[in-house]
C-alpha positions in Angstrom: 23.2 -32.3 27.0 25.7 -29.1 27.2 24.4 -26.3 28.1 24.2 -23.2 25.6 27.8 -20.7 26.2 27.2 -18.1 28.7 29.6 -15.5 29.9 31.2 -17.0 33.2 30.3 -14.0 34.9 26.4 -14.1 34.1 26.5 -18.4 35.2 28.2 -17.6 38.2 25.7 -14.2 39.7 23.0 -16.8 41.0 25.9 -17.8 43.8 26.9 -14.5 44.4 23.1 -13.1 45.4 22.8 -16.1 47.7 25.8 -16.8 49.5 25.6 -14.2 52.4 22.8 -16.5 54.2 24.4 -19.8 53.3 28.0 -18.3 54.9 26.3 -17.0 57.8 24.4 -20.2 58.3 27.8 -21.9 58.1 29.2 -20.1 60.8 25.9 -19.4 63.6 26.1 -23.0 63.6 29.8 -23.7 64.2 30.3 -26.0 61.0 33.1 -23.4 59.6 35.3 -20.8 61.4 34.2 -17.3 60.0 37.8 -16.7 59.3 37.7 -19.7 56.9 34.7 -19.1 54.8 35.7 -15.2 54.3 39.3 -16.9 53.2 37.0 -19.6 50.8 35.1 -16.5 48.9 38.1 -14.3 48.2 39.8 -17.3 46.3 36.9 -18.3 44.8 35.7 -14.5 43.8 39.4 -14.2 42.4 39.1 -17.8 40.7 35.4 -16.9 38.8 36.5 -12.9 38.0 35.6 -12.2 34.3 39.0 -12.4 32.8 40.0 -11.4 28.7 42.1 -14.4 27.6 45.8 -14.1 26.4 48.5 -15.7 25.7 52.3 -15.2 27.1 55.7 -16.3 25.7 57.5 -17.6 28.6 60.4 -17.4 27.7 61.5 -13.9 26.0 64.4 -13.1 26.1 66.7 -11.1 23.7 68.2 -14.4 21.1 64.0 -15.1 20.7 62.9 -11.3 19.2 64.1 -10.5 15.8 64.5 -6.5 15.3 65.2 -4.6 12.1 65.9 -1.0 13.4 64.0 0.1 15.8 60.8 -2.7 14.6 60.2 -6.1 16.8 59.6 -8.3 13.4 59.6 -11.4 14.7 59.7 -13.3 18.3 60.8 -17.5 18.2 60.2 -20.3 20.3 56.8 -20.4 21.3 57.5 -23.8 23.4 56.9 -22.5 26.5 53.4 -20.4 25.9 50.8 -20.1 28.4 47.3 -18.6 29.1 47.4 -15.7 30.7 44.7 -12.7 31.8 44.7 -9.4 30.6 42.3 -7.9 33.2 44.0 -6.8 36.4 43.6 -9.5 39.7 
């Protein structure tokens, strides 16, 4: 059964209020370096950030953008588009 849409960042706030015990466990008891599980929650803080979808050419340059005086009417080859994030990292 699939779960009902939530916001990533509302799914995800469970982990972030219990973590702290569960790294500190980790490293009392010598199962991860402390330098490793600090390193393990900044990528995966910066891989579950609340983000605003986009998308990105990829491949603008000046033959793909159509002008008519100082007005952008028109941008080609959309081949190479790709997801992108609006919010800052």
């Amino acid at each position: 059964m699939r779960r009902a849409s939530t916001p990533r960042s509302r799914r995800w706030a469970w982990r972030r209020s219990r973590p702290p015990k569960v790294r500190e466990w980790l490293v009392t008891n010598g199962v991860l370096p402390a330098d490793l599980v600090t390193r393990n929650r900044q990528v995966a803080e910066a891989a579950l950030r609340p983000w605003s979808p986009a998308f990105t050419h990829g491949d603008l340059q000046i033959a793909h953008v159509f002008v008519d005086g100082d007005k952008i009417t028109g941008i080609i080859d959309w081949s190479e588009v790709m997801p992108c994030s609006t919010s800052p990292p």
